[in-house]
C-alpha positions as a Markdown table, in Angstrom:
| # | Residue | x | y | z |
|---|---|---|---|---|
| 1 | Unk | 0.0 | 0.0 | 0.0 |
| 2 | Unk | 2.9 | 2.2 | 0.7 |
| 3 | Unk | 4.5 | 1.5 | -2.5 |
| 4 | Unk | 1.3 | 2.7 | -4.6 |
| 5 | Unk | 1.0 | 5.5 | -2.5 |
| 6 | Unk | 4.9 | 7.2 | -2.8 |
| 7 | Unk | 4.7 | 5.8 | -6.8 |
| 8 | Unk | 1.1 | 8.1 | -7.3 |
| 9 | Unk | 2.9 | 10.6 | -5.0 |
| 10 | Unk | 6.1 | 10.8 | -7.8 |
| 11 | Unk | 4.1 | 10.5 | -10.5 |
| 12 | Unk | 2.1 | 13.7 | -9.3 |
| 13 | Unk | 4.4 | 15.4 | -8.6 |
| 14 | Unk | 6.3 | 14.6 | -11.9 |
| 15 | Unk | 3.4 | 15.9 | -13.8 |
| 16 | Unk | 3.0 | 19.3 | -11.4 |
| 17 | Unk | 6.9 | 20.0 | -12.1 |
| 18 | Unk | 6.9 | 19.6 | -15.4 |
| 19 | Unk | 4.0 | 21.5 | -16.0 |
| 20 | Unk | 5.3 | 24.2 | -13.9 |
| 21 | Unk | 8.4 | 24.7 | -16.3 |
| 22 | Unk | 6.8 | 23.3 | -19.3 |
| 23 | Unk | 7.7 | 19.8 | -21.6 |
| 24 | Unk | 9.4 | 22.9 | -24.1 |
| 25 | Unk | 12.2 | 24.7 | -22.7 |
| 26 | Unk | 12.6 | 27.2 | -25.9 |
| 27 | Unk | 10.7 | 28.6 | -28.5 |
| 28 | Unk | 12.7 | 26.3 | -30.6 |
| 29 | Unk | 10.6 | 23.1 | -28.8 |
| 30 | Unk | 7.7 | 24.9 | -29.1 |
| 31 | Unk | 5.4 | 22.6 | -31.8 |
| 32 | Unk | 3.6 | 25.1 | -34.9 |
| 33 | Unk | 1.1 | 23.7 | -37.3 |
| 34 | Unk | 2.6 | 24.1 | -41.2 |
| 35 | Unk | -0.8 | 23.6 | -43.3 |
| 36 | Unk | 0.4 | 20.9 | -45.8 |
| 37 | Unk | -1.5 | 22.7 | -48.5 |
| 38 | Unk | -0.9 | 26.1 | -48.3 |
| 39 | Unk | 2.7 | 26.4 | -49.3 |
| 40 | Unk | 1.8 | 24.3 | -53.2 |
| 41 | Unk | -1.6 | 26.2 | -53.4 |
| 42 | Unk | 0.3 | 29.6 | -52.9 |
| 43 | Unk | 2.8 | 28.1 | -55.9 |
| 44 | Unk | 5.3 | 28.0 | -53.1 |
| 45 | Unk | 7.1 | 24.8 | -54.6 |
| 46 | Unk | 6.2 | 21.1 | -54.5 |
| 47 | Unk | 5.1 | 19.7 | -57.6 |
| 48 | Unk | 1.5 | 20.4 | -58.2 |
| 49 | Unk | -0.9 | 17.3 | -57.5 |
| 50 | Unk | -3.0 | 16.6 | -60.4 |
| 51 | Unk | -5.8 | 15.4 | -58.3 |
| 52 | Unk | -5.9 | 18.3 | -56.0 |
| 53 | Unk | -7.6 | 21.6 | -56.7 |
| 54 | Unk | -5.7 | 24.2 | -58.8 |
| 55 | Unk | -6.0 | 27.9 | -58.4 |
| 56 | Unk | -6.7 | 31.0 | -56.6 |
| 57 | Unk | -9.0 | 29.4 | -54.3 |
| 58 | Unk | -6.9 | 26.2 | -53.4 |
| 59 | Unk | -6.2 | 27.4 | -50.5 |
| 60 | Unk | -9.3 | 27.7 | -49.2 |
| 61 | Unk | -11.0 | 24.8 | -50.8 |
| 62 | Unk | -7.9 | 22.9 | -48.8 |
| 63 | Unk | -8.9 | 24.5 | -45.4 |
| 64 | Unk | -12.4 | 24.7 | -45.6 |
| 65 | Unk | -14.0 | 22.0 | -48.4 |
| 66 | Unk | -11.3 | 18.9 | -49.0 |
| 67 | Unk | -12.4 | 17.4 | -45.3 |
| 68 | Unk | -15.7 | 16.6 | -46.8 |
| 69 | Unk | -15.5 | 17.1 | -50.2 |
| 70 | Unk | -11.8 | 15.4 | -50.0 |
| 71 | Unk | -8.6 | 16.6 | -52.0 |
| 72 | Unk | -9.7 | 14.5 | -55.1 |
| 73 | Unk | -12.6 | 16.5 | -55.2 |
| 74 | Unk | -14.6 | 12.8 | -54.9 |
| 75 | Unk | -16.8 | 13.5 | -51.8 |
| 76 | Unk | -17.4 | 10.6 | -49.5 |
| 77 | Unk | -19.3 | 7.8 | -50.2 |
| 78 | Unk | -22.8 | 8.3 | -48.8 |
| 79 | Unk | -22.6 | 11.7 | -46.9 |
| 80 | Unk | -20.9 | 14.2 | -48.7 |
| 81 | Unk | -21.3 | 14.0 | -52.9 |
| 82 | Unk | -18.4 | 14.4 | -55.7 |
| 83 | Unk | -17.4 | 17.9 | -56.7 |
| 84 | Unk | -15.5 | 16.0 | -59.7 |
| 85 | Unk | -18.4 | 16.6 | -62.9 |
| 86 | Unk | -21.2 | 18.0 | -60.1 |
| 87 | Unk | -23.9 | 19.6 | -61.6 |
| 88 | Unk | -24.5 | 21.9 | -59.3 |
| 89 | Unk | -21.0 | 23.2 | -59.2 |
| 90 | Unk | -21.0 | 23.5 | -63.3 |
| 91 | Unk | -24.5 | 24.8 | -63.6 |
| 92 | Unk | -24.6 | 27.6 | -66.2 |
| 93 | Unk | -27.1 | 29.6 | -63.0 |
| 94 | Unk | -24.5 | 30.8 | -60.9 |
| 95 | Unk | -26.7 | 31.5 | -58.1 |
| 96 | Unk | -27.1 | 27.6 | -56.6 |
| 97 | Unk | -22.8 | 27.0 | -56.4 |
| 98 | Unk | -22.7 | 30.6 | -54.9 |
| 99 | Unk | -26.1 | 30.1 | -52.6 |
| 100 | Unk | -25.2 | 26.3 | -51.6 |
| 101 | Unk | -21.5 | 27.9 | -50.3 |
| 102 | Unk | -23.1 | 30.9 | -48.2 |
| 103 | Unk | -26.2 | 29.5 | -46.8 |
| 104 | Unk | -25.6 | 25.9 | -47.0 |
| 105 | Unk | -27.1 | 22.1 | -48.1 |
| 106 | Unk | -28.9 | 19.8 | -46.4 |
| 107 | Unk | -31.1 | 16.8 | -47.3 |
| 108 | Unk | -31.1 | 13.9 | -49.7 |
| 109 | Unk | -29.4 | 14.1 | -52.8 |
| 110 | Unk | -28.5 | 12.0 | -56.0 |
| 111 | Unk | -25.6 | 12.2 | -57.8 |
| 112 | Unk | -25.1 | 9.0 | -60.6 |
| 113 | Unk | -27.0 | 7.0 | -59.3 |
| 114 | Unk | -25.9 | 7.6 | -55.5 |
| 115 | Unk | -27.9 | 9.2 | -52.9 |
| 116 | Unk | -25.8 | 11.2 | -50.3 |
| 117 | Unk | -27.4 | 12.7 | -47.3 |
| 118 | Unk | -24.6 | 14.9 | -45.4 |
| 119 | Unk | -25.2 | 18.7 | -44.3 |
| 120 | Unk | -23.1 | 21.5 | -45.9 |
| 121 | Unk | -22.2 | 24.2 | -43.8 |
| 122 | Unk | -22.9 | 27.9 | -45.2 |
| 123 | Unk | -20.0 | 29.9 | -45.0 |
| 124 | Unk | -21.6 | 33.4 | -45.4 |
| 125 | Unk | -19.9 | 34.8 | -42.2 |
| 126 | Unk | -16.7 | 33.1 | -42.5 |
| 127 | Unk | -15.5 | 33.5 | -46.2 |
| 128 | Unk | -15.5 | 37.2 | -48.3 |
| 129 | Unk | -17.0 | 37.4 | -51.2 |
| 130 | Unk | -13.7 | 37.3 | -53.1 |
| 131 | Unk | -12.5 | 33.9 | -51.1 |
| 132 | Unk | -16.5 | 32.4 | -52.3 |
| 133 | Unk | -15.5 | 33.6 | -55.9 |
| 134 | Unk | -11.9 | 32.4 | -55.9 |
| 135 | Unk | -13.2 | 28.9 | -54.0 |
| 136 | Unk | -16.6 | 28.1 | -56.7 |
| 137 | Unk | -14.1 | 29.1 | -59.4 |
| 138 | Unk | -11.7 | 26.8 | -58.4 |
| 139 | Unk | -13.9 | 24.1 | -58.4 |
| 140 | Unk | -15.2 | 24.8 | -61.4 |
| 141 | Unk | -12.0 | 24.6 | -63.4 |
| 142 | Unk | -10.7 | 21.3 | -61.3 |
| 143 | Unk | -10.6 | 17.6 | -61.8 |
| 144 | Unk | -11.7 | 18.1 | -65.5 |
| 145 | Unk | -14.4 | 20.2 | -64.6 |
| 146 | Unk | -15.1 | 23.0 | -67.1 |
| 147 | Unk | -17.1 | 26.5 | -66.4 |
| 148 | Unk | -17.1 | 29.5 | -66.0 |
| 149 | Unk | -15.1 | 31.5 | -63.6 |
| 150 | Unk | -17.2 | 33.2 | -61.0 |
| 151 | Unk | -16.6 | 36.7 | -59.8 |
| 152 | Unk | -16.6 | 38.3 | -56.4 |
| 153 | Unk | -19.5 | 41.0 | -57.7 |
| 154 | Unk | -21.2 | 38.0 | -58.4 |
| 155 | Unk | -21.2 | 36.9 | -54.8 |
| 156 | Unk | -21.9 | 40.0 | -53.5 |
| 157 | Unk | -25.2 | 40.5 | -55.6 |
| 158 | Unk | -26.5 | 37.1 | -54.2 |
| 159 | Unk | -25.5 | 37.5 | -50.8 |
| 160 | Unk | -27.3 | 40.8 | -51.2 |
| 161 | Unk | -30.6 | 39.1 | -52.7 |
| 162 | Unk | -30.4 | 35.8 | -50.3 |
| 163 | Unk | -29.5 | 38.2 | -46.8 |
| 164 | Unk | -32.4 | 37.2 | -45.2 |
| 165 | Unk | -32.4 | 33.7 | -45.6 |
| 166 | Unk | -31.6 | 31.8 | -42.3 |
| 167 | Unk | -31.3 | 28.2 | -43.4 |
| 168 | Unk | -29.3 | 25.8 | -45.3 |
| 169 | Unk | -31.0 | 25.4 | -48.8 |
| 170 | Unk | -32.1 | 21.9 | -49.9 |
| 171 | Unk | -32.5 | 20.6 | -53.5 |
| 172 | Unk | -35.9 | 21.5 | -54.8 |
| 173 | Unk | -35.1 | 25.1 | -53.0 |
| 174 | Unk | -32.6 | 25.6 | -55.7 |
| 175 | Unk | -33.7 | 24.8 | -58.3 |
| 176 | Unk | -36.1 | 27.9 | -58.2 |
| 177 | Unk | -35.4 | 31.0 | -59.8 |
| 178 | Unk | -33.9 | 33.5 | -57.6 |
């Protein structure tokens, strides 16, 4: 009983001291996060991935979309659906990419043949309207995807005309007119 007693009593007090001075002694042990993307989607070296998103808003998709949406742009199975070919994404209105990004998704969905039921988080008061442009744009352009780019006045109109929505927008919902 003795023994557990002085080896809890060490350990405590091992943890207390250590605490007290800190398990880094200099800056120089101090652990930083380096984002892994951020240095190849500000063309800051690395050879460029050809299944990753390419351009202006790399950076952003890598931070904020590729944990759902995934690097590759292929979604996961089930929950969150492919950007790679997405209709919604390519559709010649620009209104549902830019609406689904600041207000956000939720409900069922079918992509090829696929349903996917995940919920999309809107981004309206974390992203500017030039990050939304750069980001749709980017994903428009990637993984053999091919429209238009989409502008930040763009944005900014239909933040404007969607301002008092306060939920996330589900498929029939977009498909109307704005």
């Amino acid at each position: 009983m003795r023994v557990t007693i002085v080896v809890a009593v060490c350990c405590i007090a091992f943890i207390f001291v250590n605490n007290l001075s800190g398990f880094f002694k200099s800056y120089k042990d101090d652990p930083h996060w380096v984002e892994p993307y951020s240095a190849k989607a500000a063309g800051g070296g690395g050879a460029p991935n050809p299944g990753a998103a390419q351009g202006a808003g790399a950076g952003v998709f890598n931070s904020k979309c590729a944990a759902c949406h995934q690097g590759s742009g292929k979604g996961m199975p089930g929950i969150y659906p492919p950007l790679v070919g997405s209709e919604f994404a390519q559709n010649a209105d620009i209104s549902i990419p830019i609406r689904i990004v600041l207000h956000g998704y939720q409900g069922k969905i079918q992509r090829a043949g696929k349903e996917y039921n995940g919920v999309m988080t809107p981004w309206k008061d974390a992203l500017s309207d030039e990050e939304i442009a750069q980001v749709l744009t980017t994903v428009r352009s990637s993984w053999g995807n091919n429209a238009p780019a989409i502008e930040a006045k763009d944005v900014a109109d239909i933040r404007a005309k969607t301002a008092t929505r306060g939920t996330s927008y589900n498929e029939a919902e977009l498909l109307k007119p704005l």
